[in-house]
C-alpha positions in Angstrom: 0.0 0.0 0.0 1.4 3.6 -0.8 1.9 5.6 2.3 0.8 8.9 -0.3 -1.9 10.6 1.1 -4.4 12.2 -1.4 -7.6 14.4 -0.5 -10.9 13.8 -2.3 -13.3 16.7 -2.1 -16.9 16.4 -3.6 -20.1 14.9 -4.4 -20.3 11.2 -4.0 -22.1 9.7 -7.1 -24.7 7.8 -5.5 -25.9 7.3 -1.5 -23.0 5.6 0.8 -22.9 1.6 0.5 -23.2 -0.5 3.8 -20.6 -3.1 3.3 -21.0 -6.2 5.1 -18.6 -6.1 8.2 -20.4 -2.5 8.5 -17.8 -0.4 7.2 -18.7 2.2 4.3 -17.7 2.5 0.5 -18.6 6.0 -1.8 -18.0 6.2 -5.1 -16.6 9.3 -6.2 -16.2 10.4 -10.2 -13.3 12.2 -11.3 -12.4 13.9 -14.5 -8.9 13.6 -16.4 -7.4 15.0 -19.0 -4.2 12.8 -20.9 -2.2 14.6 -23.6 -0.7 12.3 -26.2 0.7 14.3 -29.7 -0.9 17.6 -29.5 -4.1 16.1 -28.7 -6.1 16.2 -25.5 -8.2 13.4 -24.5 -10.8 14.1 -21.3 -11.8 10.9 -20.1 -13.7 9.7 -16.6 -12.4 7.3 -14.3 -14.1 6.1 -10.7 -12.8 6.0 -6.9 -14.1 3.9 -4.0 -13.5 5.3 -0.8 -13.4 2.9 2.0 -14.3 3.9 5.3 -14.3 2.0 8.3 -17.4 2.2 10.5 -15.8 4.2 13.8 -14.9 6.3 11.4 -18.4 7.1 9.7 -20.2 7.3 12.8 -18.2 10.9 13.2 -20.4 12.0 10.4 -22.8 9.7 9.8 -25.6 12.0 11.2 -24.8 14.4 8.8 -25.3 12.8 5.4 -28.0 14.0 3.2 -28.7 13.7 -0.3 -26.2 17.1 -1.4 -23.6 16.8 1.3 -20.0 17.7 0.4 -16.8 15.4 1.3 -13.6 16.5 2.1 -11.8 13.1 2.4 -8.5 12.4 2.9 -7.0 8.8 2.6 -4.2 5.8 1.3 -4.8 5.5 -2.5 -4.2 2.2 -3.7 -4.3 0.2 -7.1 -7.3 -2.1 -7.3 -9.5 -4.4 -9.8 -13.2 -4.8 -10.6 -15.3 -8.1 -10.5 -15.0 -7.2 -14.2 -11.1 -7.1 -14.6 -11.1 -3.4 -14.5 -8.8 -1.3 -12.7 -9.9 1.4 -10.9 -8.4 3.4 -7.6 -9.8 2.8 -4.3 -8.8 4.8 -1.2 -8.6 3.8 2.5 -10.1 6.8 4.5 -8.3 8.3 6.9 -10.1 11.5 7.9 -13.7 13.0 7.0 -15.3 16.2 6.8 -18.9 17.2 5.2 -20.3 20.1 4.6 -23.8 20.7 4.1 -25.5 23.6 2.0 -23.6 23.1 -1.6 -25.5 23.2 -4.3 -25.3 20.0 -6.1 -25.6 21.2 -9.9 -22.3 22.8 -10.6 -23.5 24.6 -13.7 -25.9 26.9 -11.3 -23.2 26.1 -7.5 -21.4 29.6 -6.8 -18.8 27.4 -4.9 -16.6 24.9 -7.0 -15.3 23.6 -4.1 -14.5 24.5 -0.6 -11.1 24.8 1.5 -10.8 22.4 4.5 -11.7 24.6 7.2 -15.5 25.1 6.1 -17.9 24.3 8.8 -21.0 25.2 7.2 -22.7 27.3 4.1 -24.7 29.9 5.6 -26.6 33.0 4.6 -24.8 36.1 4.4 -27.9 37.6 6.1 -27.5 35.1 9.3 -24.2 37.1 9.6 -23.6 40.1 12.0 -21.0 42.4 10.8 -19.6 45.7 12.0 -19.7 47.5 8.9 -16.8 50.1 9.8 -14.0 47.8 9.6 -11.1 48.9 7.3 -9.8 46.1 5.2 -7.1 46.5 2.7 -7.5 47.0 -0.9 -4.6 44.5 -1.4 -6.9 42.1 0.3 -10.0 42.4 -1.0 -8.7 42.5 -4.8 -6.5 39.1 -4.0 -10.0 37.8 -2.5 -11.8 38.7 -5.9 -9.3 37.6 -8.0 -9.3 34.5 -6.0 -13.0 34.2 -6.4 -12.9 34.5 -10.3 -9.9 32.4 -11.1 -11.6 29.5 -8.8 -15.6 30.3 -8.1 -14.8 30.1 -4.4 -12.5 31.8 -1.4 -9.4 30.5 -0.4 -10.1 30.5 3.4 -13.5 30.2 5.1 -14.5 33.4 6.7 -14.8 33.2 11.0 -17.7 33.3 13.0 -18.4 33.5 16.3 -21.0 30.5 16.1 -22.5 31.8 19.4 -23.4 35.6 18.4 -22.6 34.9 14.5 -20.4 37.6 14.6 -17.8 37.9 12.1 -14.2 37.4 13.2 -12.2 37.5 10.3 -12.6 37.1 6.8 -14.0 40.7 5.7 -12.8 41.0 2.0 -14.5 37.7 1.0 -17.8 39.0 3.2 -17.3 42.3 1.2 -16.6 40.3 -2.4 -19.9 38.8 -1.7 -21.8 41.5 -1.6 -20.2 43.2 -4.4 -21.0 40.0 -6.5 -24.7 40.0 -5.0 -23.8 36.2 -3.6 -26.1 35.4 -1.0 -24.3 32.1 0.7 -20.5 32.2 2.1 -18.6 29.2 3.5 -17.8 29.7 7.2 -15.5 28.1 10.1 -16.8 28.2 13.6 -13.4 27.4 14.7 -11.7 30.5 16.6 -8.3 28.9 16.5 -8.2 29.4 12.8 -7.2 32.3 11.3 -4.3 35.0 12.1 -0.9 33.7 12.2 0.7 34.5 15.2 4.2 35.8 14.1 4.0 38.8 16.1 3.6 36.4 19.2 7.1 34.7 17.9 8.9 37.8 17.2 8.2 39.9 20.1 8.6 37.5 22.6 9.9 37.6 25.7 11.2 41.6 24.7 10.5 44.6 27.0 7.9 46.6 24.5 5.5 48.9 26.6 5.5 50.8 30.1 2.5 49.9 32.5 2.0 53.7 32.3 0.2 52.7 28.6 -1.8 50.3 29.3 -5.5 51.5 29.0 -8.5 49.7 28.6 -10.0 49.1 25.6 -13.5 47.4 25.0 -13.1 44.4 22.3 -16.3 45.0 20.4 -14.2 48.3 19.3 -11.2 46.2 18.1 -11.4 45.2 14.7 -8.8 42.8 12.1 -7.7 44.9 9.4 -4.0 44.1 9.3 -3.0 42.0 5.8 -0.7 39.8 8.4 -4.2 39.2 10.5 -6.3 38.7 7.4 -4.1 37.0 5.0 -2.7 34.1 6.3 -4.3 30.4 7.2 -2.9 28.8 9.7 -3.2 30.2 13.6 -0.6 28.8 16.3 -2.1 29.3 19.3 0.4 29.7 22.2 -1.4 31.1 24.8 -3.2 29.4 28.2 -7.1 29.4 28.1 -7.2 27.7 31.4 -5.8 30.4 32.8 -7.3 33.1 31.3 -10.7 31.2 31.8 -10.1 30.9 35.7 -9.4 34.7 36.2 -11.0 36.4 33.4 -8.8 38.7 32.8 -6.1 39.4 29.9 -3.1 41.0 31.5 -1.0 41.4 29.6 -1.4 43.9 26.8 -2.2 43.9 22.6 -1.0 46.6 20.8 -3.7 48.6 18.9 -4.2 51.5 16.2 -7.2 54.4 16.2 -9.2 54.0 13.7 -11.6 57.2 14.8 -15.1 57.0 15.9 -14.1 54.9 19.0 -12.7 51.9 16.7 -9.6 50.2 16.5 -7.1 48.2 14.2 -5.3 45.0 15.7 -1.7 45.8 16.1 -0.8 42.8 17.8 -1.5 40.6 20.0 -4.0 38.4 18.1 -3.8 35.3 20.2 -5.1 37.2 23.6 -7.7 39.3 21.0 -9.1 35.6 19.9 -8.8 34.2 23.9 -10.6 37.0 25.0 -13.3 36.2 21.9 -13.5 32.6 23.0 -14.2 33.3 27.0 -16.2 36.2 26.9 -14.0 38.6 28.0 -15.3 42.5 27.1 -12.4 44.4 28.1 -8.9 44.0 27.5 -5.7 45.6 28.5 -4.2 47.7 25.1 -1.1 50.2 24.2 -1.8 52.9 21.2 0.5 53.1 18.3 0.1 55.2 15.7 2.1 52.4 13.6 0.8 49.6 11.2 1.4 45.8 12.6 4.7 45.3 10.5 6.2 48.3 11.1 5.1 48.2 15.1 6.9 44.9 15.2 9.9 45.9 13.3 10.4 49.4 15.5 9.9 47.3 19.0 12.1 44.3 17.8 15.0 46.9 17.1 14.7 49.2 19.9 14.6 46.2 22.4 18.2 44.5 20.4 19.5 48.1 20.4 18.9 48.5 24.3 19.7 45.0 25.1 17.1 45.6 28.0 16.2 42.8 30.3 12.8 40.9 28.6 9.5 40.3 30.2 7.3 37.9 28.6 5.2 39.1 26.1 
């Protein structure tokens, strides 16, 4: 058996088969194109996905007649009851999603990245519609959207209040292209990529004479290295945040006028604070943007040589 891993995402071609011992098989139809002498030739070909029944039962609730896979699994070489080879794959790991429309002639999403939860209604989301986001961003997002039919990253919500998180170019790109349904991830561990956590760590970067409090309903993401990235590392300690409540130590943040604020850094106690309901948090003003905040701080701190506190 290969150990190559290989991800099937789709629409099975007919209802999941109960195999004997109880374990499940979908059949899966794939297009491919072979070139041979200036002449392409599109052909179809078939793959069985096998998936054992602990496995199912994860999302066996879930199934309906338009649900989406995102599978990933072992490929291996196999043979019909006919002689004829086909692929079948040994599942490793299941998603689905539900609210895809089936008919891809009339879907607005051609498919979906991994960290899709759910298709929802733009409607069903709340949005603060004063948030700055880049133009950088939101043209990338539409260009993305054209060259593909769909967004590279699932935008965030806050599944409790439906609040959007992140992901406010492909909300925006939406409504520009009058779409009425966007792929969402519940998941507030996803998103920002902590590199400001890494490279102002441990470094000696405000006075407690700073420090005000801010109220995080007024804090919004509009940084490209907040918005545009799609992996979050998550180094912080819910357990204790969730036992006092409180964020102590600072994020650094950016007026945006009317009582609003950018993100400067500090995304990991931002999304902690998200997560356990915390409505005030500890901030520094800068009139700087989030790479240039991190650059001045990082040099003024290797430049002192000042004794570090954790940051």
């Amino acid at each position: 058996m290969s150990n190559v891993s290989i991800k099937i995402t789709g629409f099975s071609e007919r209802a999941p088969q109960i195999l004997p011992e109880g374990d499940i098989a979908i059949i899966f139809k794939a297009v491919q194109t072979k070139s041979a002498a200036n002449n392409q030739q599109t052909f179809e070909t078939f793959i069985k996905v096998l998936i054992k029944k602990n496995v199912w039962q994860t999302v066996a609730d879930e199934i309906g007649e338009t649900t989406y896979y995102i599978i990933e699994g072992i490929p291996k070489a196999s043979i019909s009851s006919k002689k004829t080879p086909f692929t079948s794959v040994i599942c490793s790991s299941i998603k689905v999603v539900n609210g895809v429309e089936k008919d891809n002639e009339e879907s607005q999403y051609n498919s979906l990245s991994e960290d899709t939860d759910e298709i929802i209604a733009i409607s069903a989301i709340t949005v603060d519609k004063k948030q700055i986001v880049s133009s950088k961003a939101k043209k990338d997002a539409l260009n993305f959207y054209k060259k593909y039919g769909t967004f590279k990253n699932a935008i965030v919500v806050d599944k409790e209040t439906m609040t959007l998180v992140s992901g406010y170019e492909n909300y925006l790109v939406c409504e520009d292209l009058g779409i009425d349904t966007i792929p969402v991830c519940y998941d507030l561990v996803v998103g920002p990529e902590a590199k400001d956590e890494e490279l102002i760590k441990n470094i000696v970067w405000y006075t407690p004479e700073e420090i005000i409090k801010v109220e995080l309903k007024d804090i919004i993401l509009t940084e490209d290295a907040h918005l545009n990235v799609q992996n979050f590392v998550f180094r912080i300690n819910l357990k204790q945040y969730s036992e006092t409540g409180k964020i102590t130590v600072p994020i650094a943040i950016r007026p945006l006028g009317e009582g609003k604020y950018s993100l400067v850094t500090g995304a990991a106690r931002y999304f902690a604070a998200k997560i356990l309901n915390i409505s005030r948090i500890p901030a520094v003003i800068t009139d700087m943007g989030h790479d240039e905040f991190v650059k001045n701080k990082f040099a003024q701190v290797n430049k002192a040589n000042k004794e570090s506190i954790k940051y």
